[in-house]
C-alpha positions, 0 to 999 in steps of 0.5 A: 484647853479648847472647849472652855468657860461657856462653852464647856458649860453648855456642853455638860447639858448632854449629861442630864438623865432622864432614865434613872437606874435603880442601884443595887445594895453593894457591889458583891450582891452585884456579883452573886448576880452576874454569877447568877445571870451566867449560871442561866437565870438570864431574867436576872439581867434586867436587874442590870439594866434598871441599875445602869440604864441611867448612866448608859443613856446619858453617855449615848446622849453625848454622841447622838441627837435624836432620842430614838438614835439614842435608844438604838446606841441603849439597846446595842450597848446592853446586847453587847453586856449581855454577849460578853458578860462572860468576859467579865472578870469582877476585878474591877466594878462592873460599871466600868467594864459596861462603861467601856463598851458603851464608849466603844459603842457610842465611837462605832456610831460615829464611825458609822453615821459620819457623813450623815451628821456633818453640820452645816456651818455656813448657817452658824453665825458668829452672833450664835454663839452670844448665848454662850456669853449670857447662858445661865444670867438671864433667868427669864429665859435661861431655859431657851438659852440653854437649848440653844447653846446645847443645839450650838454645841452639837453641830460644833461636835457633829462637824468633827471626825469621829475619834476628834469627836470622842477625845474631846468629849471624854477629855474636855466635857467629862475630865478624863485623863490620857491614861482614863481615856485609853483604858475606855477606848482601847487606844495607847496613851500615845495615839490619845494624845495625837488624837487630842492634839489632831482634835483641837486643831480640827476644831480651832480650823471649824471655829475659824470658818465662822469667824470666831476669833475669841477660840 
């Protein structure tokens, strides 16, 4: 796989959550909820929120740097649950039916600020990516060290196309299968492994502009 050893380690920093949700005891409680929530106690819904905010964060963390574009993807996301919720069928948890649209959310982002978020590479230097190499031994300074590998693993991901972007943070950074990734995404599992496929070799062109002859 392209995005391994250190850099893969730098990359699982965008997972941190600083939102901590509040669990609900079980997942049938969970369910009287939703039944709740669509019989017209909309309040309930906040209780939905406070339970996965953590996890929905963190995956909006994954596609966007800055906090406040974060909270914008948050705040679509839930107001896309909250349409659609009457599309929830409770055959499955419900955070994986809230999962998917964050994902599909998260992509549309993407999509939308592409041009936006190209990262310039004529500034990135081979020496950059020495950090990957010691991030985590120096403790004297592993937390700039960490900073700076997450901030060198973003403008590497910012550079790629939006469907290269998402395959390779589902599939290299959380170990997703073919078969988990077309689930979340809506793809065939054909079209994931083109794009998977298209994604390496965009990023081994990006990692060759910098010279970078160890990827």
């Amino acid at each position: 796989m392209l995005l391994t050893g250190n850099l893969l380690q730098a990359s699982v920093l965008f997972s941190e959550m600083t939102h901590l949700g509040t669990p609900l005891s079980d997942r049938s409680s969970e369910e009287a909820l939703i039944s709740d929530i669509l019989g017209g106690n909309t309040a309930g819904f906040e209780s939905l929120i406070r339970t996965y905010q953590g996890r929905v964060f963190a995956t909006a963390r994954k596609y966007a740097r800055k906090e406040s574009e974060v909270e914008d993807i948050v705040q679509e996301i839930f107001i896309k649950a909250f349409r659609k919720l009457d599309t929830y069928r409770m055959d499955a948890p419900f955070e994986h039916w809230l999962i998917k649209i964050a994902i599909r959310t998260c992509y549309d982002y993407l999509r939308k600020h592409q041009r936006s978020r190209m990262a310039s590479f004529t500034d990135i230097q081979k020496e950059d990516f020495d950090l990957l190499e010691v991030c985590g031994e120096d403790e004297t300074d592993a937390r700039h060290q960490r900073e700076a590998a997450k901030a060198l693993v973003h403008n590497l991901l910012d550079a790629l196309k939006p469907a290269s972007r998402l395959v390779l943070t589902l599939q290299e950074i959380e170990g997703k299968s073919v078969k988990e990734i077309a689930q979340l995404t809506g793809w065939s599992t054909a079209l994931v492994k083109v794009r998977a496929f298209r994604a390496r070799k965009e990023m081994r062109k990006l990692l060759e502009k910098i010279n970078l002859d160890a990827y």
